[in-house]
NUBANU-46709 format. One record per residue (C-alpha): residue in one letter; x, y, z. Coordinates in steps of 0.1 Angstrom, whole numbers, padded with zeros to 4 digits, always signed. Example, Ala and Ser with C-alpha at 12.3 -4.5 7.8 and 13.67 -1.06 7.14 Angstrom:
! residues 2
A+0123-0045+0078S+0137-0011+0071
This chain:
! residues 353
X+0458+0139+1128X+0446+0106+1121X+0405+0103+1116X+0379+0082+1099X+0368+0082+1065X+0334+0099+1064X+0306+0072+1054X+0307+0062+1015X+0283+0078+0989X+0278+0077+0956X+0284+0105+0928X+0309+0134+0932X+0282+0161+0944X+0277+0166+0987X+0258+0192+0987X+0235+0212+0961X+0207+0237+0970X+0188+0252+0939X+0162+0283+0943X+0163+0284+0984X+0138+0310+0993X+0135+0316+1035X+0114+0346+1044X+0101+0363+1078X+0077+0389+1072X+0075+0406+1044X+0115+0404+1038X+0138+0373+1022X+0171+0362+1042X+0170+0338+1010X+0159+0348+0978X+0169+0323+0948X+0198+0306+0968X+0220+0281+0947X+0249+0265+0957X+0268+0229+0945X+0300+0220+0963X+0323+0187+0952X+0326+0163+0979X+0354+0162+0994X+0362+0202+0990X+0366+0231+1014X+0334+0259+1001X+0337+0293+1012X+0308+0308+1019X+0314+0351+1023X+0290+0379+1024X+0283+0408+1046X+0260+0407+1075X+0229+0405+1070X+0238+0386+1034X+0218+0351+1045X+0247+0327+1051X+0242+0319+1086X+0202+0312+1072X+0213+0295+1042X+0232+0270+1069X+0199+0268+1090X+0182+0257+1064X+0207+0232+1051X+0209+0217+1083X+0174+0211+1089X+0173+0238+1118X+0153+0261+1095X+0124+0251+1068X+0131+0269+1036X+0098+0284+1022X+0109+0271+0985X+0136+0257+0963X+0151+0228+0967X+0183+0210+0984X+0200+0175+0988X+0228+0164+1011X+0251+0136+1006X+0218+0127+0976X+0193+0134+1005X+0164+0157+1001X+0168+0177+1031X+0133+0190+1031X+0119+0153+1029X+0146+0133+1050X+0157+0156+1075X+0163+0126+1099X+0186+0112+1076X+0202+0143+1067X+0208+0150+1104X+0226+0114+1106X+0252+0130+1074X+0263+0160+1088X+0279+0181+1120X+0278+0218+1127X+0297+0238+1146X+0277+0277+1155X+0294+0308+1161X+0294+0295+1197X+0305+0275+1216X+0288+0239+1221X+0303+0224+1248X+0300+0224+1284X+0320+0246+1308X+0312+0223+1337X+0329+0193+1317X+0361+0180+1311X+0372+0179+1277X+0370+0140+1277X+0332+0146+1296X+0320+0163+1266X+0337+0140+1237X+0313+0110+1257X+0278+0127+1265X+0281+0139+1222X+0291+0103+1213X+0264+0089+1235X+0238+0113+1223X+0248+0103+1193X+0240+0065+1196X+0277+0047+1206X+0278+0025+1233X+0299+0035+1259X+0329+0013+1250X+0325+0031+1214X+0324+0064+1226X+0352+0061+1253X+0374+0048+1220X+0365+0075+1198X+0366+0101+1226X+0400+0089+1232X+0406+0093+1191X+0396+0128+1189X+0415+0140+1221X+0444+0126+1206X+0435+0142+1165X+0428+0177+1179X+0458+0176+1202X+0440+0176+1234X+0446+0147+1251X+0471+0161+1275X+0442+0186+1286X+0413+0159+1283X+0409+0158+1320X+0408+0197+1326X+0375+0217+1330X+0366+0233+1295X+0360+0267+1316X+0403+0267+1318X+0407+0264+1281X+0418+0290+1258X+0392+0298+1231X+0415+0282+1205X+0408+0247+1222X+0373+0254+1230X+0368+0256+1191X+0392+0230+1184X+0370+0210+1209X+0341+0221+1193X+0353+0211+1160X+0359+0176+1174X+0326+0168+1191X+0310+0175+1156X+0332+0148+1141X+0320+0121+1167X+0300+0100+1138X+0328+0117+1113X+0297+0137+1091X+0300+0133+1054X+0296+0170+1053X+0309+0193+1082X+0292+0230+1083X+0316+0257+1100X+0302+0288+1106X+0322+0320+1115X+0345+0289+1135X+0375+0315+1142X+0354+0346+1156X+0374+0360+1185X+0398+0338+1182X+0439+0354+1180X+0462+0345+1156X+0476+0312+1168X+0440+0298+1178X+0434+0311+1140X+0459+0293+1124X+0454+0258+1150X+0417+0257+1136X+0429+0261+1102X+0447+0233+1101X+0420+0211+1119X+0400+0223+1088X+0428+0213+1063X+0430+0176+1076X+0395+0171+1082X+0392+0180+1044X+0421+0156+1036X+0402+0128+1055X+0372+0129+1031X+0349+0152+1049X+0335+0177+1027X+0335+0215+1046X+0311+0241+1041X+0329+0273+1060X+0308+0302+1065X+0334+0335+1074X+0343+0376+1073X+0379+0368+1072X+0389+0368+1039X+0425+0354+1043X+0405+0326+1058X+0387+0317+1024X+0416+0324+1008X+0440+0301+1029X+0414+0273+1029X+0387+0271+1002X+0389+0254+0972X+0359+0273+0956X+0342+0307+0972X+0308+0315+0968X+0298+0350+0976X+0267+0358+0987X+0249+0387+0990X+0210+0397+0994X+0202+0361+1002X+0211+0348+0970X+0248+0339+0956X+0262+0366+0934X+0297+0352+0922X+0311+0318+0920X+0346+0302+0916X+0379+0293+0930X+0400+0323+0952X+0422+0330+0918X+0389+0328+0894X+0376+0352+0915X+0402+0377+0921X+0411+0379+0877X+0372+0397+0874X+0391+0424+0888X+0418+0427+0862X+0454+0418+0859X+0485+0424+0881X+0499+0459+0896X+0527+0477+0891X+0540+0501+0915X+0567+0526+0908X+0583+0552+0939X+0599+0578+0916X+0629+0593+0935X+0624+0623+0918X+0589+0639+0918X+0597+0667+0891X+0602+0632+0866X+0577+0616+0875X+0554+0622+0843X+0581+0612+0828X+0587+0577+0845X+0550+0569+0837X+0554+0573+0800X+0588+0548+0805X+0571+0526+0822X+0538+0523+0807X+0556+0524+0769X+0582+0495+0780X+0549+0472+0784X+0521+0487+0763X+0502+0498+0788X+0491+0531+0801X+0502+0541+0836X+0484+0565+0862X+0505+0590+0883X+0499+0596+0923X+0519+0630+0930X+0517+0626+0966X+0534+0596+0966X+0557+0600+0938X+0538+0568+0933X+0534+0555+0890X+0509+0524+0891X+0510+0502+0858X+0481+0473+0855X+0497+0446+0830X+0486+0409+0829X+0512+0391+0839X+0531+0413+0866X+0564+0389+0873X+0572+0397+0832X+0563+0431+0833X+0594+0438+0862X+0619+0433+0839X+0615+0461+0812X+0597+0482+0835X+0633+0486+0855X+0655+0485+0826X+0635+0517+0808X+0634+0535+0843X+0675+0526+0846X+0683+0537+0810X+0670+0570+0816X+0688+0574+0849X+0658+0576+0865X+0659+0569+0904X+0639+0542+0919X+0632+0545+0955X+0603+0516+0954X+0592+0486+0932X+0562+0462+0940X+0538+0444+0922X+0507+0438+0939X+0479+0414+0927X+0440+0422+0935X+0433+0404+0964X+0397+0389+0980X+0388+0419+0998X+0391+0443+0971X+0369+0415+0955X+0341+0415+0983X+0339+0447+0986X+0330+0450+0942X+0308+0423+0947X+0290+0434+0979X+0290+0473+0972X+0262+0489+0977X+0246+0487+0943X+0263+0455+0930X+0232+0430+0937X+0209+0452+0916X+0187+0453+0939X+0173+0473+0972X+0192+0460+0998X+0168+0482+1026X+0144+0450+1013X+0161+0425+1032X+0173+0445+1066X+0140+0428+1082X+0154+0393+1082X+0166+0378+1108X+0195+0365+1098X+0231+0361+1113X+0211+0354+1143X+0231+0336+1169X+0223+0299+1158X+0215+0278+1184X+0246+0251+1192X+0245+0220+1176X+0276+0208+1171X+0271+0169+1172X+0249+0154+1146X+0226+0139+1165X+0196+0114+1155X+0159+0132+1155X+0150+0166+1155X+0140+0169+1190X+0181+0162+1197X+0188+0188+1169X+0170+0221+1184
């Protein structure tokens, strides 16, 4: 995929939103929302419904006024220069943006000349992103034929027509199978690799993990953990040993092996004949686990080593009382609304509602 470097800015921040607070009624969809991303990087932005990421995307793409805080794209004070803001950025919903009626190609133009090109200028960079997103052998077909992989993929591309220095993706694989999944993916990877920094809104936690550089977690309406997929899953300890004992009447027996061969105590599931050591570095641990278990002639009928993964993380970060605060406080807010489409970053605000 071959695209155009995103406009040039100065300093290494893209986006940065300090103290957001959005509120309908008497309940917050934002409540102290901070975020910073690197430019350049793809951010992950999880939380359950109802958390305030698809608000915290309204308001940093001038759809939604934020009641308070602050927040600058590409150095631009959204809440002052939302115009120019608008100029800096593309956004793909949770649906789809493009016409039915249309053609692929059809779509790619009326975005482009919304978007201020000439017509020479869009047909070009129509003709640029059929041919990035791999649709140019279906540019003439009516979108209403496509599978939902290429809708998104189309979508994806009408929101690069003025190739945004920031590109906001929200939920952009929802409904989608497997190979749509992974086709979007790597869309996402080279649009990253072209300079475009990604803010990625998601539920699918292999998704973060297979394309963020940094995950923020949100939860409440404010962010409640920070840091990059690996950062993230050491808060829940180290690795994981698991041990199928062949024989259940030794497996009290195995567990004091085991756990004694790496100084570290091992807990015992009967029903599954099942002993579970947690060490730091699980790869090292392997080694003396097996030859303490094989000195003692004791038979192993299983022998994996698991590390925590992102959804054991969500779900300790997002539990019930891990934001320390009433959640029934925030079930009023609108958010995770269906957003309206806007997937082209067009010039005034009229264009952008």
């Amino acid at each position: 995929m071959t695209l155009a470097n995103p406009p040039g800015s100065t300093g290494s921040t893209a986006l940065r939103a300090s103290g957001l607070r959005k509120r309908y009624g008497a309940a917050y969809a934002l409540d102290g929302f901070d975020l910073e991303i690197e430019r350049g990087a793809v951010h992950g932005l999880l939380g359950p419904n109802g958390a305030g990421k698809t608000t915290a995307v309204r308001c940093l793409t001038t759809l939604t006024e934020y009641d308070e805080g602050t927040a600058h794209i590409d150095g631009i004070d959204v809440g002052q220069r939302p115009a120019d803001v608008r100029r800096r950025i593309g956004l793909v919903g949770q649906f789809h943006a493009v016409d039915e009626a249309l053609t692929a190609r059809q779509n790619l133009m009326l975005f482009a000349r919304l978007s201020g090109l000439s017509k020479t200028r869009a047909s070009d960079r129509a003709d640029q992103l059929l041919t990035a997103f791999e649709l140019a052998d279906a540019s003439n077909r009516a979108v209403s034929g496509f599978s939902g992989g290429m809708r998104r993929r189309l979508d994806i591309a009408a929101s690069l027509v003025l190739t945004p220095a920031i590109l906001f993706l929200d939920e952009p694989t929802t409904g989608l199978d497997p190979r749509g999944r992974a086709t979007v993916w790597q869309a996402v990877r080279e649009i990253a690799a072209a300079g475009t920094t990604v803010l990625l809104t998601t539920q699918y936690l292999d998704e973060a993990d297979q394309l963020a550089d940094r995950i923020s977690v949100m939860d409440h309406g404010r962010v409640v953990a920070e840091g990059t997929p690996s950062e993230l899953k050491r808060r829940l300890g180290g690795d994981r040993v698991a041990v199928v004992v062949g024989d259940a009447g030794r497996l009290a027996e195995a567990a004091e092996l085991a756990g004694r061969a790496v100084g570290a105590e091992a807990s015992v599931d009967a029903d599954t004949r099942t002993v579970t050591i947690e060490v730091a570095d699980g790869q090292r641990a392997l080694a003396p686990i097996v030859r303490a278990l094989d000195a003692a002639g004791l038979e192993v009928d299983d022998l994996a080593l698991r590390r925590p993964t992102l959804d054991e993380v969500f779900l300790h970060l997002t539990g019930p009382d891990a934001a320390g605060h009433d959640a029934a406080s925030h079930e009023a807010a609108p958010d995770d609304a269906a957003m309206p489409p806007a997937s082209a970053a067009p010039h005034d605000a009229e264009e952008a509602r």
